[in-house]
C-alpha positions in Angstrom: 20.4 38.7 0.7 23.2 35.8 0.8 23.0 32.9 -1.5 22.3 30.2 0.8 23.3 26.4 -1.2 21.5 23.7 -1.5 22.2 21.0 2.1 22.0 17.4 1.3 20.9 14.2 2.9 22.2 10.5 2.4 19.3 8.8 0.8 18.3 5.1 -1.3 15.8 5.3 -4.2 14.1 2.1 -4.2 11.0 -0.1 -5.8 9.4 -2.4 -3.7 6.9 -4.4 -5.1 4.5 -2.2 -8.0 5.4 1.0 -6.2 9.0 3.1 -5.8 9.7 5.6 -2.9 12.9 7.5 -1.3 14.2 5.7 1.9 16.0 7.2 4.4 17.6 5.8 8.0 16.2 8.0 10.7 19.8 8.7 11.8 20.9 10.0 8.8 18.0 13.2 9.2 19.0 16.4 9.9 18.6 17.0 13.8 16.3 20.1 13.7 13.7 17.6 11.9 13.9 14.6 14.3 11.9 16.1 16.4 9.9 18.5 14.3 7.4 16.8 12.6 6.5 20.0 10.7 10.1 20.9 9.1 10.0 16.8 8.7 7.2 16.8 6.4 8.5 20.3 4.7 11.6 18.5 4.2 10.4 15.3 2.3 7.7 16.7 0.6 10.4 19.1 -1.1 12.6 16.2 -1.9 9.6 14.2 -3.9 8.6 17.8 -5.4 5.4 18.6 -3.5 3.5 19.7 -3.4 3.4 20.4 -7.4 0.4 23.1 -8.9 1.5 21.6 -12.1 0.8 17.8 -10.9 4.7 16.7 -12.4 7.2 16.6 -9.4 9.5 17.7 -11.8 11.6 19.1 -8.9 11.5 16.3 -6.8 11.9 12.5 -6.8 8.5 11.5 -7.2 7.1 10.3 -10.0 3.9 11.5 -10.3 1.4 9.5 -9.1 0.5 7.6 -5.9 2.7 4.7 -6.7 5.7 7.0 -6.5 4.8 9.7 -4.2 6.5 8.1 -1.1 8.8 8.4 1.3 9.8 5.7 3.5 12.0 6.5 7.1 13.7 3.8 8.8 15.2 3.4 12.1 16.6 1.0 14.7 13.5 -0.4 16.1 11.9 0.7 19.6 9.9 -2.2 20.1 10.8 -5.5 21.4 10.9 -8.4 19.4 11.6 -6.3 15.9 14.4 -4.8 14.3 13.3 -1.9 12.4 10.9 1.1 13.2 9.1 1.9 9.3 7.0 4.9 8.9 6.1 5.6 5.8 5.0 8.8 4.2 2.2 9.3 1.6 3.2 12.4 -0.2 0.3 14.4 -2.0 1.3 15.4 -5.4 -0.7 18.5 -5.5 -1.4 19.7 -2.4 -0.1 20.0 1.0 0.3 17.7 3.1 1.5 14.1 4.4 -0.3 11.2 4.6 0.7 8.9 7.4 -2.8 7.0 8.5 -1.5 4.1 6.7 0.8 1.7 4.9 2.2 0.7 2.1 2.6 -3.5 1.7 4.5 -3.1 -1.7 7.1 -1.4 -0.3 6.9 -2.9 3.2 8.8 -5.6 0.8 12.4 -3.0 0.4 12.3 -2.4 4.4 14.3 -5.8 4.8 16.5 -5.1 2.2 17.2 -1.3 3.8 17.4 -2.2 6.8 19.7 -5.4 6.0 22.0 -3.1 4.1 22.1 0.2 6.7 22.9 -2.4 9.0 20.2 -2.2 11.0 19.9 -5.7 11.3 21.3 -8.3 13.9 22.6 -11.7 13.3 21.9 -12.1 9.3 23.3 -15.1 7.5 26.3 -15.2 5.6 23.9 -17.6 2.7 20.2 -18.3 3.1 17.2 -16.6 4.2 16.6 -13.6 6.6 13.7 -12.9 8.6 13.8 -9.0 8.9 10.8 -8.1 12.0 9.6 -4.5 11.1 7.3 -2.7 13.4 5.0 -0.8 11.5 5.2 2.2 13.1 2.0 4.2 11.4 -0.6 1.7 12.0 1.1 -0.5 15.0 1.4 -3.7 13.1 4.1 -6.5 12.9 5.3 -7.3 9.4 8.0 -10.5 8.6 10.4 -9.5 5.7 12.0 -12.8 4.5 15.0 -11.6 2.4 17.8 -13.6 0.5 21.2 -13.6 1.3 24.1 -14.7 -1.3 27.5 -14.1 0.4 27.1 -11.9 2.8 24.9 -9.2 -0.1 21.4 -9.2 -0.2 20.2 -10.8 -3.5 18.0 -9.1 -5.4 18.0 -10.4 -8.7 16.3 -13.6 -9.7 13.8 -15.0 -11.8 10.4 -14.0 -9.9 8.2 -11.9 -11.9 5.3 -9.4 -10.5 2.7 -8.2 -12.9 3.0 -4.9 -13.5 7.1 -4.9 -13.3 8.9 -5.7 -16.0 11.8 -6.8 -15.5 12.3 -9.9 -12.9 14.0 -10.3 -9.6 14.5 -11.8 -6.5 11.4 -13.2 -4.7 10.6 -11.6 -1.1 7.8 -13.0 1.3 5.9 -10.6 3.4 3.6 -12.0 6.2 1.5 -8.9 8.2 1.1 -10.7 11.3 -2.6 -9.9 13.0 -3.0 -7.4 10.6 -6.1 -6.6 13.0 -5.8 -7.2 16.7 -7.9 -9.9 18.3 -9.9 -7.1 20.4 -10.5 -4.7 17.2 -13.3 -4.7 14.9 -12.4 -6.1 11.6 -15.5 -4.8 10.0 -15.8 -1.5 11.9 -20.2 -1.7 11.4 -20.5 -4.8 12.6 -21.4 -6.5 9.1 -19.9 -8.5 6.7 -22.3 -6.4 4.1 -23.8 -3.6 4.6 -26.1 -0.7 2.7 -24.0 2.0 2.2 -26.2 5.2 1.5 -24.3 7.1 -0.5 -26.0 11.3 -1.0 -26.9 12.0 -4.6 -25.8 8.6 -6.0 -27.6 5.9 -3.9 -27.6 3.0 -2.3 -25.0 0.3 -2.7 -23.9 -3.3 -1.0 -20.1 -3.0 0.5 -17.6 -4.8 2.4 -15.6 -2.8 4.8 -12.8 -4.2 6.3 -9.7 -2.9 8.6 -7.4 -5.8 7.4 -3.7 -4.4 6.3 -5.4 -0.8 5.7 -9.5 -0.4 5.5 -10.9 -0.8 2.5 -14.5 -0.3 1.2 -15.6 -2.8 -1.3 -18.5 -2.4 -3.6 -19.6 -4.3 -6.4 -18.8 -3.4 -9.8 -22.2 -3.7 -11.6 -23.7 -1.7 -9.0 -21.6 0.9 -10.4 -21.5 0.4 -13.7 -18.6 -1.0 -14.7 -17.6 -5.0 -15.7 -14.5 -5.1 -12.7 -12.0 -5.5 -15.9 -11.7 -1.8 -16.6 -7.8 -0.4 -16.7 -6.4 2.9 -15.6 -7.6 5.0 -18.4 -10.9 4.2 -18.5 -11.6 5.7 -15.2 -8.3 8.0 -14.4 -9.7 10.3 -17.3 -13.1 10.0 -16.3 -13.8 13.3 -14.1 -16.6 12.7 -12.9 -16.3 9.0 -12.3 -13.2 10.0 -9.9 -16.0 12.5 -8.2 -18.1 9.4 -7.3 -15.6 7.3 -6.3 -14.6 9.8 -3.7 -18.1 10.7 -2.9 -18.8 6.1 -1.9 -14.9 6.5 -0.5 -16.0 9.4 2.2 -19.4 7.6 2.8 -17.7 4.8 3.7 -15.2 6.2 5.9 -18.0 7.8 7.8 -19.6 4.8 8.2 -16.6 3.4 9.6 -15.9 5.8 11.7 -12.5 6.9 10.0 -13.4 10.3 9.8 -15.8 13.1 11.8 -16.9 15.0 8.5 -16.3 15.1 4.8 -14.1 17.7 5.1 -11.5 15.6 7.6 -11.4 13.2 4.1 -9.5 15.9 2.5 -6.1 15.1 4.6 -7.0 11.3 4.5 -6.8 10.6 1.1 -4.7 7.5 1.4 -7.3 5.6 3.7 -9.7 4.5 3.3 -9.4 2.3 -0.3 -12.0 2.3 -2.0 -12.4 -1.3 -4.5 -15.0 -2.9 -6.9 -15.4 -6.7 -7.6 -16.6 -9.1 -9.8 -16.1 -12.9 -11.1 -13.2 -14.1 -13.0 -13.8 -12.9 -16.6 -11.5 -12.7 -19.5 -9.4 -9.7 -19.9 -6.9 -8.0 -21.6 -3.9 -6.2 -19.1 -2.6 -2.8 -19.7 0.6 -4.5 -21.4 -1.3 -6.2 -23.9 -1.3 -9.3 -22.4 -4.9 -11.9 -22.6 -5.4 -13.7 -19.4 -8.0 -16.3 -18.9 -11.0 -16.7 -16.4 -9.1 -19.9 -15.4 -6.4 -18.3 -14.3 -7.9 -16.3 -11.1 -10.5 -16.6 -8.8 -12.0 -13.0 -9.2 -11.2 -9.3 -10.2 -10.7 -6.4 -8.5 -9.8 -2.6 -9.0 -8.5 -0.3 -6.5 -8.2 3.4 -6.2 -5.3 5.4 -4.3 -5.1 8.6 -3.6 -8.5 9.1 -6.1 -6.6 7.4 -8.9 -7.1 3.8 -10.1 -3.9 2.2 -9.5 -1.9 0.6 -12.5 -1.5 -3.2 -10.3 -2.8 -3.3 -6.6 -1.5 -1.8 -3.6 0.0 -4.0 -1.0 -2.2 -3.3 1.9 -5.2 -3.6 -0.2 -4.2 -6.4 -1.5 -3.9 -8.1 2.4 -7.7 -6.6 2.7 -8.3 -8.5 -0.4 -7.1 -11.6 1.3 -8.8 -12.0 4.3 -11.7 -10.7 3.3 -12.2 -13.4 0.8 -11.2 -16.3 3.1 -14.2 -14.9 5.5 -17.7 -16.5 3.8 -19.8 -14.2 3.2 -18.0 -10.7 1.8 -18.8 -8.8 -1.4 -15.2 -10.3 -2.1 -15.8 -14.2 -1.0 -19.3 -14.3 -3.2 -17.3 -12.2 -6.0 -14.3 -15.4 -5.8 -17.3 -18.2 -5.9 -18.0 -18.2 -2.3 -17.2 -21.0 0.4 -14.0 -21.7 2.0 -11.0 -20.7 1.4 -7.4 -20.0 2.3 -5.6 -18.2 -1.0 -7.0 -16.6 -3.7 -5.4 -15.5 -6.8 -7.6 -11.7 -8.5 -7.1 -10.0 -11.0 -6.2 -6.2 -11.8 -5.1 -3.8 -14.4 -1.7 -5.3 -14.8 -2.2 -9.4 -14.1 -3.1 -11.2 -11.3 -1.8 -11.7 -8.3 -2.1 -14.5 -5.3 -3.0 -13.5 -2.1 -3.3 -15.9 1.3 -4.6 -15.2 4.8 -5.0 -17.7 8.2 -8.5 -17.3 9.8 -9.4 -18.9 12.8 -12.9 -18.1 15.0 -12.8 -17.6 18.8 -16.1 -17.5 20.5 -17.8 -16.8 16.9 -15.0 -13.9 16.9 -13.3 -14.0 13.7 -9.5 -13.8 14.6 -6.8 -13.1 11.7 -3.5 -14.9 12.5 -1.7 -13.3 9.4 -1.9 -12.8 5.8 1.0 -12.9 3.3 1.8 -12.2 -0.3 5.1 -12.8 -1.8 6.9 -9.4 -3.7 10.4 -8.4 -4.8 12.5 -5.2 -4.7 16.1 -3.3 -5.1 17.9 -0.6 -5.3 17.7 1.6 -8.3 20.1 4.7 -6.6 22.0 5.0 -3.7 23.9 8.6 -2.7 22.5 12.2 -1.4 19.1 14.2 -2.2 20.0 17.7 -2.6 17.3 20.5 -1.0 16.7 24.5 -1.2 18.2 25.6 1.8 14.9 27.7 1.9 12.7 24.5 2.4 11.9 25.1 6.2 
């Protein structure tokens, strides 16, 4: 048999926010997987290195976890009123398949500066501030990119640190506009609490919301844990994981994201699965102390049945509008009452979180939510790939 070489494909490598993925302009694809959504998925699961029996991606870009097992594909938008087309692509590490039932908000935060710099964009400033509109193609959603220009470049150094990064950079707002539409049901059950049954371990209070991706919030003392717990003290916890996935899947029934347990197997990246509690003391994963003052409330997420190192973006817009709406596990957890921001903690720090809530007809209505991040480029060239991939 012929030695076939490997083919390449132009591609960026970039972090957005607590998370890093491969991006790559639509255009650029090879034409037999534009329209081939099967040789699409073959191809970028073998360019992050899945999926991987040893759990590594040491073939691939990906990093191994859930933070880095993404690819992002960007195009010259469809829709009117937006720029860019983003889908992005939640790569399983171990097994096979693609996850595209959601999004991911920390990396919604490098669109703009991709699309600015493909030149996918129309009419940006020389100097000041750029409004790149993405249309978010997996979920249907509008998202505002508000990037930096310096001279014509975007600017993607500064002095704005996110918890969990460690080196600082250029600030980048992010508003998800209607993150639910007006004629969808933001809590899919009808409550703002409900009794989720869950078989073999019980009954539990949660929160389940469809803002920025759904999300099932319990609370944390119902499970037995304080809300302030860090990566290892549940990511090596076998059969902690196991329950976690057990309330995820009952909660995902309940919502009516899935037919049967089994369908939860290929939707591993929604829905989240959270626990809250009140502001407390802690201790980050880098060591640093951070005081009860200094947040409104905690909270600890799970992607991809792994607690994540900071907080994923579109949880993090869950986390927002559900505690500006009185009465959710996550508005009691934060003190209760009214509010517009609130500031939680998580494994790595804190972050601040914001959402505009208005009531039509005793409807509740979510105008946006926002968050502010930061990202750049860490490589810019060609992925090379077996020619034997699909």
């Amino acid at each position: 048999m012929a030695y076939s070489p490997q083919f390449k494909v132009k591609a960026t490598f970039m972090r957005g926010g607590t998370s890093k993925g491969t991006f790559f302009n639509i255009k650029n694809l090879p034409e037999e997987v534009k329209n081939d959504t099967k040789k699409r998925d073959k191809l970028l699961q073998r360019i992050v290195g899945s999926p991987d029996i040893y759990k590594k991606q040491m073939d691939g870009m990906g990093g191994a976890s859930s933070s880095t097992s993404k690819a992002i594909l960007v195009g010259k938008s469809e829709v009117e009123g937006h720029d860019v087309d983003y889908y992005f692509c939640q790569v399983s590490i171990d097994k096979d398949f693609i996850d595209m039932s959601g999004n991911c908000g920390n990396l919604s935060s490098a669109v703009g500066p991709f699309a600015i710099q493909e030149g996918l964009v129309s009419n940006v400033p020389k100097n000041g501030v750029c409004c790149v509109r993405i249309w978010q193609a997996n979920i249907k959603k509008t998202i505002l990119c508000y990037v930096t220009m310096e001279n014509g470049m975007v600017k993607e150094m500064g002095d704005y640190y996110i918890d969990g990064i460690a080196f600082p950079a250029q600030e980048i707002q992010l508003e998800f506009v209607e993150p639910v539409d007006p004629d969808e049901n933001l809590f899919p059950t009808g409550n703002l609490v409900d009794d989720l049954e869950v078989e073999g371990l019980g009954t539990f209070k949660a929160t389940m919301i469809t803002a920025g991706i759904p999300t099932i919030f319990v609370n944390a003392h119902e499970i037995g844990y304080k809300g302030t717990e860090l990566q290892g003290d549940i990511n090596s916890d076998k059969k902690a994981l196991e329950r976690f996935e057990k309330i995820r899947i009952a909660g995902a029934l309940k919502m009516g994201l899935i037919k049967d347990a089994k369908e939860a197997q290929t939707k591993q990246h929604t829905p989240k699965i959270a626990f809250v509690s009140p502001a407390s003391d802690f201790i980050t994963s880098s060591g640093k102390e951070i005081n009860a003052s200094e947040m409104d409330l905690h909270v600890r997420a799970l992607s991809m049945q792994q607690l994540h190192h900071a907080m994923m973006g579109t949880a993090s817009v869950a986390i927002g509008v559900a505690a500006c709406i009185k009465g959710t596990l996550v508005n009691i957890a934060a003190g209760g009452g009214e509010k517009d921001t609130v500031t939680f903690g998580h494994p790595s720090g804190t972050l601040k979180v914001g959402a505009s809530i208005e009531k039509e007809n005793e409807r509740i209505i979510v105008k946006k939510a926002s968050m502010s991040r930061s990202a750049r480029i860490i490589m810019d060239g060609f992925v090379h790939i077996p020619a034997d991939t699909y």
